[in-house]
C-alpha positions as a Markdown table, in Angstrom:
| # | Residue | x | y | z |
|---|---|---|---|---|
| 1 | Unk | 0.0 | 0.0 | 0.0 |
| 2 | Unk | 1.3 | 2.9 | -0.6 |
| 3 | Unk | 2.6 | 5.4 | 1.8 |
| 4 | Unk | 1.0 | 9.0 | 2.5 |
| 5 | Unk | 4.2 | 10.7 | 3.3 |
| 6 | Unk | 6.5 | 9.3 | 0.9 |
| 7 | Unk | 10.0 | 7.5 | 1.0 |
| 8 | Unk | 12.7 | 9.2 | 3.0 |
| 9 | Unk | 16.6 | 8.9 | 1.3 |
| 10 | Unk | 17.3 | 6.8 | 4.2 |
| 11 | Unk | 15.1 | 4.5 | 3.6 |
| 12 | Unk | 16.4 | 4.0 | 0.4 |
| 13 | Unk | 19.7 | 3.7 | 0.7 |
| 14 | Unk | 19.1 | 1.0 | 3.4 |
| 15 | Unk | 16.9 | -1.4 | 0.9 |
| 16 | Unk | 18.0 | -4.8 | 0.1 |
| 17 | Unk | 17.7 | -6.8 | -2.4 |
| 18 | Unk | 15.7 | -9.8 | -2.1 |
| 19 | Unk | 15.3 | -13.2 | -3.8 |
| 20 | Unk | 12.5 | -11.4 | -6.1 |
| 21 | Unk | 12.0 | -7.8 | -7.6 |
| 22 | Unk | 10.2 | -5.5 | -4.6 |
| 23 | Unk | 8.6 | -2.0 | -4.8 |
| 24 | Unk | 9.1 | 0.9 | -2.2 |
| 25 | Unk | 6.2 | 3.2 | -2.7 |
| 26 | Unk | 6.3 | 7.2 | -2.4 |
| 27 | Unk | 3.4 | 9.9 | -3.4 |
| 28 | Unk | 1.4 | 10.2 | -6.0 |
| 29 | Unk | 2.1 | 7.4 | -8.6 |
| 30 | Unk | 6.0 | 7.1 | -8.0 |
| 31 | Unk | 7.5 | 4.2 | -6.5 |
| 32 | Unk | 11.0 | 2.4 | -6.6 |
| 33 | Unk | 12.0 | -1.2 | -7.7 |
| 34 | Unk | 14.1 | -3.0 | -6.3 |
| 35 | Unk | 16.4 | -5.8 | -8.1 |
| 36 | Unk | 17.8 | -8.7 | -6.9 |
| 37 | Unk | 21.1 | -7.9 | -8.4 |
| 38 | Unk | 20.8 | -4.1 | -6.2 |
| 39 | Unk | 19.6 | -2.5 | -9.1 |
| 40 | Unk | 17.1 | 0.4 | -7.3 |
| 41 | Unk | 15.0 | 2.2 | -10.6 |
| 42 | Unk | 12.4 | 4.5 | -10.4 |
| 43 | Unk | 8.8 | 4.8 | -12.2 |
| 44 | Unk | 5.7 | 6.4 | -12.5 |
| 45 | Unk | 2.3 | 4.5 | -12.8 |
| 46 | Unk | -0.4 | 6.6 | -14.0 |
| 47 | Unk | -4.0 | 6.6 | -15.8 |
| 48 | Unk | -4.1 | 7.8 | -19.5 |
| 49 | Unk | -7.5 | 7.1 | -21.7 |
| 50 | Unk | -8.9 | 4.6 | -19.2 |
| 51 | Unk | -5.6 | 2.5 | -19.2 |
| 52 | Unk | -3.5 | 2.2 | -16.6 |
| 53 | Unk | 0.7 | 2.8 | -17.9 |
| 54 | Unk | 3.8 | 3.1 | -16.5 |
| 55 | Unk | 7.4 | 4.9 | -17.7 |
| 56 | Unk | 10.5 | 4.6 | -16.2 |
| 57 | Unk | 12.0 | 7.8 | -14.5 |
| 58 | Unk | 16.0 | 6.4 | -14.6 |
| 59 | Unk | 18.0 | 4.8 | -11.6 |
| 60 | Unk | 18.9 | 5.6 | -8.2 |
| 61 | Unk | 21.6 | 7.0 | -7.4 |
| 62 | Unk | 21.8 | 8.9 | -10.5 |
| 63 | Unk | 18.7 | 10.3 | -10.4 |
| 64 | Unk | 18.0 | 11.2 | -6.8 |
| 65 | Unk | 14.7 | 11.2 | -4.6 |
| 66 | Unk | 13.9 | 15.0 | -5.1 |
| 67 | Unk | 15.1 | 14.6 | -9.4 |
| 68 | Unk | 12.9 | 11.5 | -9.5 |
| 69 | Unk | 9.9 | 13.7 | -8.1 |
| 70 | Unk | 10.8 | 16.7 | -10.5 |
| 71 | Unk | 10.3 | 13.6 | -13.5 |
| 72 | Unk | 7.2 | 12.4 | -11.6 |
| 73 | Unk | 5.2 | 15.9 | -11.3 |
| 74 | Unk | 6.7 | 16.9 | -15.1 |
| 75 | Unk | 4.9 | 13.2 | -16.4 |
| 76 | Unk | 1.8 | 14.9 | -14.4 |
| 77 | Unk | 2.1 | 18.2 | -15.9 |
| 78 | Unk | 1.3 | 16.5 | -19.3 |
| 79 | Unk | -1.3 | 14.2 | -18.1 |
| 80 | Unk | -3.4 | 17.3 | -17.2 |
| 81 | Unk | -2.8 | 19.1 | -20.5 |
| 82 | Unk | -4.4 | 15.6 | -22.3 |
| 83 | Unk | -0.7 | 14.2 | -23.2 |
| 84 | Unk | 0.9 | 10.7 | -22.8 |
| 85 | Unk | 4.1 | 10.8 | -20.9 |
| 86 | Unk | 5.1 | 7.6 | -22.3 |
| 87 | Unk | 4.3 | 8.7 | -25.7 |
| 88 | Unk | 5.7 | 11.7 | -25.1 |
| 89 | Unk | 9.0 | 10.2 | -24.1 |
| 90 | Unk | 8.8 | 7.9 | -26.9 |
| 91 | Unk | 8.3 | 10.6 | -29.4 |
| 92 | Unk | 11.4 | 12.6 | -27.9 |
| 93 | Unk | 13.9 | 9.7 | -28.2 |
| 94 | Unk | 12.8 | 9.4 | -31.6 |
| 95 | Unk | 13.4 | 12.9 | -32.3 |
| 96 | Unk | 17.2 | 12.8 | -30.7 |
| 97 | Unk | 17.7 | 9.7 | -33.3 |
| 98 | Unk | 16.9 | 11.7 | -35.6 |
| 99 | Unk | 18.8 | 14.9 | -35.1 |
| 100 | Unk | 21.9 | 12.4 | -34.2 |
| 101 | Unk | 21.7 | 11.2 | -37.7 |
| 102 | Unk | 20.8 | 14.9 | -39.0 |
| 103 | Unk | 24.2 | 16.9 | -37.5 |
| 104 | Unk | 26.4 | 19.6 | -40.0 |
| 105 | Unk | 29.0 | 16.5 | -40.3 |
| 106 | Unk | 26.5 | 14.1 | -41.7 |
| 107 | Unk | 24.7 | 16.6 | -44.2 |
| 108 | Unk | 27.9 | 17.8 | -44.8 |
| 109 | Unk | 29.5 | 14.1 | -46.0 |
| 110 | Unk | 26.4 | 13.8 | -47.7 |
| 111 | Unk | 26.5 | 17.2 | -50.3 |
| 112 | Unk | 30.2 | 16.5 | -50.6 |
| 113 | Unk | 29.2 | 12.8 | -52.0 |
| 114 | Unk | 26.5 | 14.5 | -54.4 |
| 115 | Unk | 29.7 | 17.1 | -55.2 |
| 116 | Unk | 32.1 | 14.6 | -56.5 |
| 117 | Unk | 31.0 | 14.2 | -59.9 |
| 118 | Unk | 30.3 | 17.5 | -60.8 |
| 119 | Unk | 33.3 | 19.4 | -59.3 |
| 120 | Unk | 37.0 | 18.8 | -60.0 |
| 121 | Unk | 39.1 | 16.8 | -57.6 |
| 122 | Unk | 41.4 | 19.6 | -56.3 |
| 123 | Unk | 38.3 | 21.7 | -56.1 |
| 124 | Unk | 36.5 | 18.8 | -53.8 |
| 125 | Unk | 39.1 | 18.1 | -52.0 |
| 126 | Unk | 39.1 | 22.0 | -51.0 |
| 127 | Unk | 35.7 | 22.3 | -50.3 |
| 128 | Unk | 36.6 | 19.1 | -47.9 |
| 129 | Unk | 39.2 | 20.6 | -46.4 |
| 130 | Unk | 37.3 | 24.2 | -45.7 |
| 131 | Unk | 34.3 | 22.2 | -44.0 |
| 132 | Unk | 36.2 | 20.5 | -41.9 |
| 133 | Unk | 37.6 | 24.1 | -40.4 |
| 134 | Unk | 34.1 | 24.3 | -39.0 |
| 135 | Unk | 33.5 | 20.7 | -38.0 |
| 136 | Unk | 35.3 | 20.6 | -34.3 |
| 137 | Unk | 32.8 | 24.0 | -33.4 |
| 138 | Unk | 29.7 | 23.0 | -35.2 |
| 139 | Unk | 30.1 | 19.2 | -36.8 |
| 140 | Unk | 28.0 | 17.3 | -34.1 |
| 141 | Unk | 25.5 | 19.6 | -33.7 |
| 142 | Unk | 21.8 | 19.1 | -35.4 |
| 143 | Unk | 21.8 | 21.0 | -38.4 |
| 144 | Unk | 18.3 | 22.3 | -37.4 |
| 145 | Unk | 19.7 | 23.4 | -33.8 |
| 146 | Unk | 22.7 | 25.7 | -35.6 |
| 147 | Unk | 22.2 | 29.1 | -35.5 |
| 148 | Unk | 23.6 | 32.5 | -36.9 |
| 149 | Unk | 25.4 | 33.0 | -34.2 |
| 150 | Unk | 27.1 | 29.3 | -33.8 |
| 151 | Unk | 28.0 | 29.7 | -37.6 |
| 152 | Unk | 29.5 | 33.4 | -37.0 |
| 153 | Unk | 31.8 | 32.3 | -34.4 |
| 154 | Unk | 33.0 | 29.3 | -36.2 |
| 155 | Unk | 33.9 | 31.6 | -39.1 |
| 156 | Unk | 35.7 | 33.8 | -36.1 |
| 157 | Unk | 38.0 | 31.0 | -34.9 |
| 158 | Unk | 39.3 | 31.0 | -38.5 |
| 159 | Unk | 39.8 | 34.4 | -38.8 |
| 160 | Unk | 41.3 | 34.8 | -35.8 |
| 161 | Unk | 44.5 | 32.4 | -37.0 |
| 162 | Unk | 44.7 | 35.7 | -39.5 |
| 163 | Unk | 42.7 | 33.0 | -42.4 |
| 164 | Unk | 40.4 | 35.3 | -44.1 |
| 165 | Unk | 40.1 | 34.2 | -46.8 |
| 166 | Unk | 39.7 | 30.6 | -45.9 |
| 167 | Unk | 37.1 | 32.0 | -43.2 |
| 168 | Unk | 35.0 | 33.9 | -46.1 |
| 169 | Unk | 35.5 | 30.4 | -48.3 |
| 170 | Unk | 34.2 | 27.9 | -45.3 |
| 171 | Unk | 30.9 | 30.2 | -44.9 |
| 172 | Unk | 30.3 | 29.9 | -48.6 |
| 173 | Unk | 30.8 | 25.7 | -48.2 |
| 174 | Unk | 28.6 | 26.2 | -45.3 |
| 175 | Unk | 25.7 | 27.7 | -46.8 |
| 176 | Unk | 25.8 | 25.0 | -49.0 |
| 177 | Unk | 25.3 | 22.7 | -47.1 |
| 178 | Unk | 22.5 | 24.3 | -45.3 |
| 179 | Unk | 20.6 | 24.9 | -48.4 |
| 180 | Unk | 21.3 | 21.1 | -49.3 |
| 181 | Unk | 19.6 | 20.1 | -46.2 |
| 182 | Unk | 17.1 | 22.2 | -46.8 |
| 183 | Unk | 16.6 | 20.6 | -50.3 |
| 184 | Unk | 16.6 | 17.1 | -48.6 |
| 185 | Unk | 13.7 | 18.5 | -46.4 |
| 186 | Unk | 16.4 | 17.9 | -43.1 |
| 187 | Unk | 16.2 | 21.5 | -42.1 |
| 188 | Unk | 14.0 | 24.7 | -42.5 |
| 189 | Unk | 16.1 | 27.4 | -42.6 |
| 190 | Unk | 19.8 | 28.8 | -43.5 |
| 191 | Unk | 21.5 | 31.0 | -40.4 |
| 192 | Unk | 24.5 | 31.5 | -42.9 |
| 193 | Unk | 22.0 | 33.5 | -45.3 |
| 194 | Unk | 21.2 | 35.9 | -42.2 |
| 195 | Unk | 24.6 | 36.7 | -41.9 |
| 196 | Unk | 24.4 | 40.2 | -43.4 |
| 197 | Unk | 27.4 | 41.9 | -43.5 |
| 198 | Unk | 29.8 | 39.8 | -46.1 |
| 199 | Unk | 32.9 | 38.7 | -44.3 |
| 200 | Unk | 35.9 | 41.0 | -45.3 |
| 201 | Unk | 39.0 | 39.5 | -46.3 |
| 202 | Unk | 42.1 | 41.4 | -46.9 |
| 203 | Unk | 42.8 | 42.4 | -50.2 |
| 204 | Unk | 44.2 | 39.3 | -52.4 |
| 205 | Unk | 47.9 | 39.0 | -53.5 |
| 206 | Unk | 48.6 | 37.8 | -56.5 |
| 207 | Unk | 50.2 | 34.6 | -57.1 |
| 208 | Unk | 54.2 | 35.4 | -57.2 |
| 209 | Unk | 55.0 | 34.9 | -60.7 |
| 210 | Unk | 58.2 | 36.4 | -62.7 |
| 211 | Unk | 57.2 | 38.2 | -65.8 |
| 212 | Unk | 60.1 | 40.2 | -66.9 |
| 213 | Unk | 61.8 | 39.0 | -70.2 |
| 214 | Unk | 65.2 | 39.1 | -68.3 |
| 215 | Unk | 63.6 | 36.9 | -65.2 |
| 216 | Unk | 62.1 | 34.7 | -67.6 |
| 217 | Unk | 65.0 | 34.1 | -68.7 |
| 218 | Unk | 67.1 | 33.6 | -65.3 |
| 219 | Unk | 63.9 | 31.2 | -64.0 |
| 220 | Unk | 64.6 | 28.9 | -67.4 |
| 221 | Unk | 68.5 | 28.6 | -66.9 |
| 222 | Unk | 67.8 | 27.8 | -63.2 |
| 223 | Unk | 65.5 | 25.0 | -64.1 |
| 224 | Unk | 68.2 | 23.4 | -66.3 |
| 225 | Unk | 70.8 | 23.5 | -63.7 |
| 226 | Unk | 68.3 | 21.4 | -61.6 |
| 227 | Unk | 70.0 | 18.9 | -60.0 |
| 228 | Unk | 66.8 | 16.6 | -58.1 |
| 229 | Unk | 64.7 | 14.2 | -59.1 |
| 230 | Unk | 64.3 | 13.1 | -62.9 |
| 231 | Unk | 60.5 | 13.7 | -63.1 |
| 232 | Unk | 60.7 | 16.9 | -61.0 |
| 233 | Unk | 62.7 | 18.6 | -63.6 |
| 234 | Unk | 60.7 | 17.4 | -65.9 |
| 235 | Unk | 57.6 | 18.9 | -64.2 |
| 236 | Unk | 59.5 | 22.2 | -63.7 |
| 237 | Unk | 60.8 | 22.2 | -67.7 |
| 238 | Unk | 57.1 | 21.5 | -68.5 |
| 239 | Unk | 55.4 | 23.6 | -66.7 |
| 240 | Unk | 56.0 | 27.0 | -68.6 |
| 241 | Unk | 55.7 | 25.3 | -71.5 |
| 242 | Unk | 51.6 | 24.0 | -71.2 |
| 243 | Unk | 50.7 | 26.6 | -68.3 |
| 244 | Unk | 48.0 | 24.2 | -66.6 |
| 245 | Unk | 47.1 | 24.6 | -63.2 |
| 246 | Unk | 49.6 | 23.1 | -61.0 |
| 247 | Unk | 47.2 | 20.0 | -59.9 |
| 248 | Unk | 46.3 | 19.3 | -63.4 |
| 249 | Unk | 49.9 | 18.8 | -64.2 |
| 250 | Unk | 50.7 | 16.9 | -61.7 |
| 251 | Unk | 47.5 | 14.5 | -62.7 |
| 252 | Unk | 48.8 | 14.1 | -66.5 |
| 253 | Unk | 48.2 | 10.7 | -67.4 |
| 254 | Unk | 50.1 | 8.7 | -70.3 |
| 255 | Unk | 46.6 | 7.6 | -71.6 |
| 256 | Unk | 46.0 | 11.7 | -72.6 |
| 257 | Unk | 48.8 | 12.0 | -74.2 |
| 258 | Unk | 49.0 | 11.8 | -77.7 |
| 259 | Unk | 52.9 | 12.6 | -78.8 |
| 260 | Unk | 52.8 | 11.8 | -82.2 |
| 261 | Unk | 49.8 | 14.0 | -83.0 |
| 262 | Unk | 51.5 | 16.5 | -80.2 |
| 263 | Unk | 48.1 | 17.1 | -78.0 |
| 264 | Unk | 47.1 | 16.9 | -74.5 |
| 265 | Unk | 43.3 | 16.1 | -73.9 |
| 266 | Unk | 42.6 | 16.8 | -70.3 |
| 267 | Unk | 39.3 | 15.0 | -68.9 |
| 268 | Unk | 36.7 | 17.5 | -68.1 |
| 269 | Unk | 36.6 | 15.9 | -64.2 |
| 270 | Unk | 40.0 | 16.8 | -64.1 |
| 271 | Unk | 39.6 | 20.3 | -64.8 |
| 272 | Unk | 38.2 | 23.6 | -62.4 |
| 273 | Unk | 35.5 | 24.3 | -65.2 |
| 274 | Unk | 34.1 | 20.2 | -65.6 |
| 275 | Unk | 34.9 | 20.5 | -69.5 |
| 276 | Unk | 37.6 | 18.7 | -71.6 |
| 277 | Unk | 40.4 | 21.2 | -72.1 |
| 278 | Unk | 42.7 | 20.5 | -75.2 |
| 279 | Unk | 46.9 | 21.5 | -74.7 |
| 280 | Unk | 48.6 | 21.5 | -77.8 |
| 281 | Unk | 52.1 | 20.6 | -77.6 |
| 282 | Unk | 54.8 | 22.6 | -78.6 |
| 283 | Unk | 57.8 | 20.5 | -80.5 |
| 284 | Unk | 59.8 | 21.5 | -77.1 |
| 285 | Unk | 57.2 | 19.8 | -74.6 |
| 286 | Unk | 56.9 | 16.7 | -76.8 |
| 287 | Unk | 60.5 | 15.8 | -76.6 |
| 288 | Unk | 60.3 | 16.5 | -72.9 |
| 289 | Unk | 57.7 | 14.2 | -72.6 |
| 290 | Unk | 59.2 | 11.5 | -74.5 |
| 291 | Unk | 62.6 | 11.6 | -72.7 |
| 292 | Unk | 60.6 | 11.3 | -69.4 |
| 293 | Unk | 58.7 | 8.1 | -71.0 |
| 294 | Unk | 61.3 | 5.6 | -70.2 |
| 295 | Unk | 61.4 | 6.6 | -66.9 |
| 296 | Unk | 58.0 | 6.8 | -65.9 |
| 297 | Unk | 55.9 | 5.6 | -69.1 |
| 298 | Unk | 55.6 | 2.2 | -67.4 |
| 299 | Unk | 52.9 | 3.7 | -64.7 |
| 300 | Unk | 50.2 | 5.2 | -65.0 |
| 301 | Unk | 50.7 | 8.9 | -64.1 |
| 302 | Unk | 53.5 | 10.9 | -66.4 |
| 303 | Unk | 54.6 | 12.2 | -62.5 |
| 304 | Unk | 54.1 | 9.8 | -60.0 |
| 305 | Unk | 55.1 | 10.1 | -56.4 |
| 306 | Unk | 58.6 | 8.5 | -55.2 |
| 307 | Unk | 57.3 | 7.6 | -51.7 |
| 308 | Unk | 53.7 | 6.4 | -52.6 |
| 309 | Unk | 53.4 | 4.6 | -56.0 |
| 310 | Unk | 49.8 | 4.8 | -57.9 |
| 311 | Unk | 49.7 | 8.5 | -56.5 |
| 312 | Unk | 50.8 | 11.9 | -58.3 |
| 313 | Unk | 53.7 | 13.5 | -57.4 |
| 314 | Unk | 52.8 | 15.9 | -54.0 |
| 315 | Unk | 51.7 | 19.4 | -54.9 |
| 316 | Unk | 54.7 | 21.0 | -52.7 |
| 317 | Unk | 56.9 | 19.2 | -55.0 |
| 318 | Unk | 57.4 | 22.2 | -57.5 |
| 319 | Unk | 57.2 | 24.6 | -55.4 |
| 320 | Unk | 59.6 | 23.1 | -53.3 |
| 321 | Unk | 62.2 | 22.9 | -56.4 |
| 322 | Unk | 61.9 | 26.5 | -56.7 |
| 323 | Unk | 62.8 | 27.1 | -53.6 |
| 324 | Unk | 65.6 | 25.3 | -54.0 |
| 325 | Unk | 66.8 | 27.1 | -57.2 |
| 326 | Unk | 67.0 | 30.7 | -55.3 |
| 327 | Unk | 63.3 | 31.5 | -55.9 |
| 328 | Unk | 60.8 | 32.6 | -52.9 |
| 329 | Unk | 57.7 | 32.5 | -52.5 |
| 330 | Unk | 57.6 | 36.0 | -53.0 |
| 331 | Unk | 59.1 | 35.8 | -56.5 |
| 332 | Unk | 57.5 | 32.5 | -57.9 |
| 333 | Unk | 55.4 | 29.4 | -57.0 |
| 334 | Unk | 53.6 | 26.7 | -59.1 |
| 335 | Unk | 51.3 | 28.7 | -59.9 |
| 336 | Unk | 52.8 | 31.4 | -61.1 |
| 337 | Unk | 53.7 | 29.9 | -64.9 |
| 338 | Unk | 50.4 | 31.1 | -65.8 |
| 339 | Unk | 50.8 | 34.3 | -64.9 |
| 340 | Unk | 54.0 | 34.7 | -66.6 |
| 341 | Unk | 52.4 | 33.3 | -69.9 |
| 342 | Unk | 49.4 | 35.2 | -69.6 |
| 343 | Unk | 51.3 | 38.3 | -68.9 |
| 344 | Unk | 53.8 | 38.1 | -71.7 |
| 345 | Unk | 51.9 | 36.8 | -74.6 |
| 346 | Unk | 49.3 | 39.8 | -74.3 |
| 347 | Unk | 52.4 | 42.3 | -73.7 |
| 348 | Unk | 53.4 | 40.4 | -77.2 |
| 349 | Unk | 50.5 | 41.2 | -78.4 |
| 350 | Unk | 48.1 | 37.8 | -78.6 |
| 351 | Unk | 44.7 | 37.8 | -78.9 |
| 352 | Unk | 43.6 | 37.7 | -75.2 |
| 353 | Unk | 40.4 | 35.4 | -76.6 |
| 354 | Unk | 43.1 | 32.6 | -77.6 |
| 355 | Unk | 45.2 | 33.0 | -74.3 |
| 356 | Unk | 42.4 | 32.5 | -72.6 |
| 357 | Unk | 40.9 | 29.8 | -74.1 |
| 358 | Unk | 44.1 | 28.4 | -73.7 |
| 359 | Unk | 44.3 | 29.3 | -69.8 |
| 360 | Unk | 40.6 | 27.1 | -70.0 |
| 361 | Unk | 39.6 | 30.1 | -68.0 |
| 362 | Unk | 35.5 | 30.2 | -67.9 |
| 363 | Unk | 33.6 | 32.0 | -69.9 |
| 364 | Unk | 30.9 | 34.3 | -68.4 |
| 365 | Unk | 28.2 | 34.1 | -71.2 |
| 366 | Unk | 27.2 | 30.3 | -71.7 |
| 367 | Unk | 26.0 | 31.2 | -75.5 |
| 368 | Unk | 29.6 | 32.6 | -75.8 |
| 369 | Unk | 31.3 | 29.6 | -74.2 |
| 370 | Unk | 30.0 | 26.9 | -76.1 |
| 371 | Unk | 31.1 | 28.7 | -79.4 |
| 372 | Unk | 34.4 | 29.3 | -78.2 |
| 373 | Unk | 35.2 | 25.5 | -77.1 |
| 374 | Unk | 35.6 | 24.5 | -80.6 |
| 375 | Unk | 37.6 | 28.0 | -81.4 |
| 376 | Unk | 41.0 | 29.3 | -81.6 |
| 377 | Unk | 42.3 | 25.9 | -81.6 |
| 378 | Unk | 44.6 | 26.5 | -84.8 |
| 379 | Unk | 45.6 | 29.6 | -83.5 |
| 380 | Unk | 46.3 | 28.2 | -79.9 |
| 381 | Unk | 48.7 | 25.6 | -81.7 |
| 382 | Unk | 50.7 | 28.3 | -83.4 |
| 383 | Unk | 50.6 | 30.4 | -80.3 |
| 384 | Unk | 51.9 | 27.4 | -78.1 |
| 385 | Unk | 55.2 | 26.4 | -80.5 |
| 386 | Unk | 55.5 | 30.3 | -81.0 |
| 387 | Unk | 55.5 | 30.7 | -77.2 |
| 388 | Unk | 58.1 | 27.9 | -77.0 |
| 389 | Unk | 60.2 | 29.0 | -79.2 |
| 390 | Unk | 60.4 | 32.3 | -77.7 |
| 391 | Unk | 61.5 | 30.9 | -74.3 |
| 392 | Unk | 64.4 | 29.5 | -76.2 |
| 393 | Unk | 65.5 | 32.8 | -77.2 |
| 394 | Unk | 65.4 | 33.7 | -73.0 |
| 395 | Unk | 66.8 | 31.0 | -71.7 |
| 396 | Unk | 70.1 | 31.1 | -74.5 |
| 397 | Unk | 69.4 | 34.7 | -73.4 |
| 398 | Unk | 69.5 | 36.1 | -77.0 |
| 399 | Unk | 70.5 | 39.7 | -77.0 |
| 400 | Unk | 67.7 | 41.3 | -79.1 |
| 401 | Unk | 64.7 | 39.0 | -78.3 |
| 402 | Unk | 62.3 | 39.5 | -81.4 |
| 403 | Unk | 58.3 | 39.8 | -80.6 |
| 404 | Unk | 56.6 | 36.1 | -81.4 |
| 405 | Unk | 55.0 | 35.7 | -84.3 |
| 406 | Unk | 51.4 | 35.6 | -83.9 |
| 407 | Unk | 47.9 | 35.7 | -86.1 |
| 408 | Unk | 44.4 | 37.4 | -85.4 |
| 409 | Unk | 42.5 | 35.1 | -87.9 |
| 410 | Unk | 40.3 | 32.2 | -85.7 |
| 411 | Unk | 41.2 | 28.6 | -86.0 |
| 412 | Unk | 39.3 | 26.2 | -86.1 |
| 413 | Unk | 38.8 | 22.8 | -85.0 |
């Protein structure tokens, strides 16, 4: 029977297990059971639609006598306002699964998988690598839970390392994400989209790149006095010679080359703008490439890493050989062979339409862009044994360097 003025702590502490389960009674529905193994849990019993129920309110002594009677008069709270505690509690657990499957890190994993085939591999990889700036500050939390607020001061950890514009970056890769989720009918709203003021980064350098004739020509000598590795001076003599992005030279497969008809096809996954990009070889980059063949021809990347074979050769690798060769980071990086060629060749007076068709930069008007895939290539093919030819003369350091030849007619393909 139960008692009137309820169990004491004392009483509860001194219970004892017995051969089978027993029940110490307190007020108003609550009671405790005791186990024969010592196990004390509380419960509640209670009346809902005619049926008598029970929920379990956790054990003792985690939840103590005055918590277990906060849990009991909460149950009774929602009896009065027509609610079932049990279902209630049953509804809530469900709820926490949910939002423990539905966190930032796993809508996150899940838009960078729907990513992969549409974006490049460097340019996944980055958007990878900027999410998971965020992850340790708001990674585990539901992604309906997030706020403004949480996102802003994720965003400020990164700036305050002095990584702006990896901080502006992330938020963009956030609100992604959000608005994926949002999609996927996994969350209602975007807090990154009420972040008003923009995020202010401090004006861009540009990429270190030598573009004087005379430097030119100092960078070239200094690459054939390389002294490392076979396929990294192969890389470095290369690299002014196609003016890909670094990662898209280091990627160059055997299978895209085609010497004899002197033409690099690069797969449009490969590339920042998803569309095949087409490098005509110079005379100059084809015998570079075929000297390189016995050495690496064998495998299946034209620069594979030393330490880790079926991988590319690392992307610090270049930039690490110019270092070596007297050049900073201040004065040139990987990068930077694209800025030199784009520089020079519309100083020597190229059509800037070819040279950028050539750089596979992206073309603002889609109308424009898909007439212009299938342009210029004639012109890009002189331009490219032209340009070669005129780093010769810089590198033998020619006294009067002549202007390239070039053409204003459009090629075709």
């Amino acid at each position: 029977m139960a008692k009137t003025d309820g169990l004491t702590d004392k009483e509860i502490r001194q219970a004892k297990p017995g051969e089978r389960p027993y029940n110490l009674y307190d007020t108003s529905g609550l009671y405790l059971t005791v186990a024969p193994t010592g196990a004390k849990w509380w419960r509640v019993k209670y009346r809902h639609a005619g049926r008598e129920r029970r929920i379990g309110l956790g054990t003792y002594p985690e939840v103590t006598l005055a918590e277990a009677r906060r849990r009991r008069d909460d149950a009774r709270a929602k009896l009065r306002d027509g609610i079932d505690p049990g279902s209630a509690r049953r509804a809530e657990r469900v709820r926490a699964s949910i939002a423990a499957g539905n966190t930032f890190a796993t809508l996150a994993a899940e838009w960078l998988e729907e990513q992969r085939p549409k974006l490049a591999a460097v340019s996944h990889q980055k958007n990878a690598w900027l999410l998971q700036q965020v992850m340790p500050h708001v990674g585990t939390h539901p992604i309906t839970e997030i706020t403004a607020p949480d996102v802003l001061a994720a965003l400020d950890r990164i700036k305050a390392r002095g990584r702006h514009e990896t901080a502006r970056r992330a938020k963009q890769c956030m609100g992604q994400v959000f608005a994926f989720a949002i999609e996927k009918h996994r969350a209602d709203r975007n807090p990154v989209a009420e972040l008003i003021r923009p995020l202010v980064s401090p004006k861009a350098k540009p990429r270190a790149a030598v573009t004087k004739p005379e430097d030119v020509g100092r960078l070239l000598r200094s690459i054939e006095a390389f002294q490392g590795q076979p396929t990294t001076l192969a890389a470095l003599r290369l690299a002014p010679l196609v003016f890909v992005r670094p990662g898209e030279l280091r990627q160059a497969e055997w299978s895209e080359l085609d010497l004899d008809g002197a033409e690099w096809r690069i797969p449009a996954h490969k590339m920042k703008m998803r569309e095949e990009h087409i490098v005509p070889l110079s005379s100059q980059a084809v015998a570079i490439l075929r000297a390189l063949q016995p050495i690496t021809g064998h495998v299946r990347y034209c620069f594979p890493s030393i330490r880790t074979p079926g991988k590319v050769m690392s992307e610090n690798t270049i930039n690490a050989a110019l270092r070596s060769l007297g050049f900073d980071k201040d004065t040139m990086s990987a990068h930077g062979f694209r800025a030199m060629a784009s520089t020079r060749l519309n100083e020597l007076g190229w059509p800037a339409d070819v040279i950028e068709r050539q750089l596979a930069h992206g073309e603002r008007n889609k109308v424009r862009a898909a007439y212009n895939r299938a342009q210029y290539l004639t012109d890009r093919r002189r331009m490219m044994q032209a340009w070669a030819d005129y780093l010769d003369q810089l590198r033998e350091g020619t006294g009067n360097v002549l202007p390239i030849k070039r053409t204003r007619s459009g090629g075709s393909r």
